[in-house]
C-alpha positions, 0 to 999 in steps of 0.5 A: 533487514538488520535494521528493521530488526532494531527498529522493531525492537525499539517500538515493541516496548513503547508500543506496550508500555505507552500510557494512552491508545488511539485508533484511526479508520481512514479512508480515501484516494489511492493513486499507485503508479502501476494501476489507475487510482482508486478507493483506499481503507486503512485502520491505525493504532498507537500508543502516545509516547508524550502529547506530541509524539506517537508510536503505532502501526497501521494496515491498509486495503486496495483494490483494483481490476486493471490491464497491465499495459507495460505487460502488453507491451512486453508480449507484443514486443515478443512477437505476438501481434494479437492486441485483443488476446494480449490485452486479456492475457494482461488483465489482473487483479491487485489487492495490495495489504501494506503493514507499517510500523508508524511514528506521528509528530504532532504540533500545535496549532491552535486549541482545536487544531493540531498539524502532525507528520507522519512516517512508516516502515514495514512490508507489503503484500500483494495478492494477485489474479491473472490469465493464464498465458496460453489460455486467458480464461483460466485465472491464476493466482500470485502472491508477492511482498517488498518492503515499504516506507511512507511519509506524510503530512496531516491535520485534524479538529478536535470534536471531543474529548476523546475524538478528532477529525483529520485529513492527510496526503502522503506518499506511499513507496514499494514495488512488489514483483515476481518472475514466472517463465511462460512459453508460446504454443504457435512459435514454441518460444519461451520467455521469461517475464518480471511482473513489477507492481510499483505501488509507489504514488498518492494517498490522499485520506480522511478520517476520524481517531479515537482516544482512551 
């Protein structure tokens, strides 16, 4: 925590008095090792620190409606052999909201063209909607948030003076969870569950940046 204080305090002021701003809106794949992969939209902003390094931070938004099957796992393991009820105590969905503080590096390679990596640290937040335990069509809600961090790598074609095109692949790390203590009726057993949403996989995107 200690040093994400200072790194917070070293981008503030780059991140006000930088000379020129960009804005990106990226969309693309987003392959999280918890759900199946799907649709990803992210927004970034930045401020140059000189032509070949920038300073910013970035919000994303995915969504996925799936069946948690390590959870189902956990239930069955528990004694409860009912597959079909399991499966839709386990449906769950996820929306994942990762805010980042973000630094580029960008290297020239031809006039038109430009290589960058990319690296970011910041907290995730995952909102979450789920059945109810002991009555699956009840839906309940869950809000959880881990730490995060994000590297990756990229290329864009400048289209004008103050427009670029680019694609990039990153890989995304966190891993949101909670515990919650549910109790079966038939058996009066109670168990306590850890839910963890590892978020860590791919993000494959495109997307185009602005400058003034």
């Amino acid at each position: 925590m200690k040093r994400l204080i200072c790194v917070i305090l070293i981008l503030v002021p780059v991140l006000i008095f930088g000379q020129n701003h960009s804005a990106a809106i990226k969309l693309g794949h987003f392959s999280p090792a918890a759900t199946d992969g799907g649709f990803v939209i992210g927004y970034e902003g930045g401020k140059f620190v000189d032509r070949n390094l920038a300073i910013g931070w970035s919000i994303d938004w995915f969504q996925k409606d799936y069946i948690d099957r390590s959870l189902v796992k956990e239930i069955e393991d528990w004694g409860i052999p009912n597959a079909e009820i399991n499966e839709l105590r386990a449906e769950t969905n996820v929306h994942s909201l990762p805010l980042m503080f973000t630094m580029t590096g960008i290297f020239p390679v031809d006039r038109y063209v430009n290589a960058y990596v990319t690296g970011g640290i910041g907290a995730e937040v995952l909102l979450i909607f789920y059945n109810n335990f002991q009555n699956p069509a009840k839906n309940e809600f869950k809000g959880a948030f881990d730490f995060n961090w994000r590297l990756g790598v990229g290329g864009f074609y400048e289209i004008g003076n103050l427009s670029d095109l680019f694609a990039e692949i990153s890989y995304h790390s966190s891993q949101p969870s909670w515990t919650y203590k549910v109790r079966d009726d038939q058996s009066g057993l109670s168990r306590t569950f850890e839910r963890v949403f590892d978020m860590s996989g791919i993000l494959a995107r495109v997307g185009v940046k602005f400058y003034w």
